[in-house]
N, C-alpha and C positions, 0 to 999 in steps of 0.2 A: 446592202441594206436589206432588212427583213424587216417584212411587216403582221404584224401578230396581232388579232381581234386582243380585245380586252375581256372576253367571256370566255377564249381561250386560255389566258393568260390564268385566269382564276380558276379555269377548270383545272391546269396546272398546279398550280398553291394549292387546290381542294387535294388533289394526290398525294404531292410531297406532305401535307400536315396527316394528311390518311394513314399514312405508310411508314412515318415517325416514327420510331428512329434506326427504322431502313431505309433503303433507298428506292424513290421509286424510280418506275421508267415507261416511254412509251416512244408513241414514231409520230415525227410531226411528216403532214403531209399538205402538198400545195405545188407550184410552179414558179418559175423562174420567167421573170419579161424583163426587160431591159435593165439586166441586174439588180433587179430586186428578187429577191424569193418573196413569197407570199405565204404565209399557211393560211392553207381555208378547214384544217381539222386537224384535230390531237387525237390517237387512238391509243391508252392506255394498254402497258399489256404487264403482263405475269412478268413479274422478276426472279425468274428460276435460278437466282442463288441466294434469295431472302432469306432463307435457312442456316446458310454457311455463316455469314456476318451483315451487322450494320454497314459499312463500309464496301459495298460493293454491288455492282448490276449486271442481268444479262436479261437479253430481249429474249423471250422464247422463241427459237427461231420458226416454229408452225405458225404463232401470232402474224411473224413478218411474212411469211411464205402464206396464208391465209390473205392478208391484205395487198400481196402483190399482184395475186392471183383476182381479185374483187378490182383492180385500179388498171387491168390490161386493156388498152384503146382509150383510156382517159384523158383528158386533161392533165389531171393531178398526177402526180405519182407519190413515194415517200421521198422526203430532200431531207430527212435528218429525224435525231432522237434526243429525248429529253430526259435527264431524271436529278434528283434532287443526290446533297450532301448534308447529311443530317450532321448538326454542330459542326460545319466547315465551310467553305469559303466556295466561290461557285467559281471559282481556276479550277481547271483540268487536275486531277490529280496525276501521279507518278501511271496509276495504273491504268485509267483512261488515255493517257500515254501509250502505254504500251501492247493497248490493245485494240488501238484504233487503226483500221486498217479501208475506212471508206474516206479519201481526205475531199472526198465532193460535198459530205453529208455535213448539216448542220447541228453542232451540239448545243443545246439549248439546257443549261447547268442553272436548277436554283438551289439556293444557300436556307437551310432551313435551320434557327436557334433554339433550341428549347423547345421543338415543336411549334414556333409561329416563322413565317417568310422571313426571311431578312433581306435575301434578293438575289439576281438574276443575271446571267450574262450569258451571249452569246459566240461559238467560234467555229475556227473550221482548225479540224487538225492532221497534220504531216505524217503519216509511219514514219516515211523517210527519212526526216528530220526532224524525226523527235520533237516537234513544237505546235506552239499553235499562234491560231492570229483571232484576236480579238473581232467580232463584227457588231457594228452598228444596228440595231434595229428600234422599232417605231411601234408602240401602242398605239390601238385607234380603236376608236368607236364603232367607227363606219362596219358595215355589213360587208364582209368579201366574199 
């Protein structure tokens, strides 16, 4: 289960509709208790292949290497990344597939129409075996 603020959530949607009809992305970051993940923060970052095409994302890897280095002795750490499919469906695509190579991390994929949300899902995904598994998570109000 993951649990995701709901000012988080929007701060998401505010991205993916920003970034229309690229893709955005960023690093969800938070901790793991008794099998829940928690995100307590979304850090946006540069999608350095915005350029190449709609259809595709990469995290700049200084963005992640910058905040790994700001979250050393934390609580927190990064537990997964987010970014949007402008006009598609928020399943893993072919290429997300094939270049996912952290299967600890959480993908957190919204589906963006026409430039408004359409919606959201969460997974964790295999190199190994080429798949993924859907996960359950929990909008909340509450303050984490």
């Amino acid at each position: 289960m993951i649990k995701l603020n709901k000012k988080f959530l929007d701060q998401i949607k505010y991205e993916a509709i920003t970034c229309y009809p690229s893709e955005c992305c960023g690093l969800l970051v938070g901790h793991n208790h008794n099998y829940q993940d928690t995100i307590t923060r979304i850090i946006p970052t540069k999608n350095i292949l915005r350029a190449q095409a709609n259809d595709c994302f990469e995290i700049d890897p200084q963005d992640r290497i910058t905040l790994e280095r700001k979250l050393r002795g934390a609580k927190d750490s990064i537990i997964g990344h987010f970014h949007s499919h402008p006009n598609g469906t928020h399943t893993p695509s072919k290429r997300d597939l094939d270049l996912a190579f952290e299967p600890e991390m959480i993908w957190l994929i919204v589906s963006i129409i026409d430039g408004k949300f359409n919606d959201l899902a969460t997974y964790r995904l295999d190199k190994n075996k080429q798949r993924y598994t859907k996960l359950s998570f929990e909008i909340t109000d509450q303050t984490i």
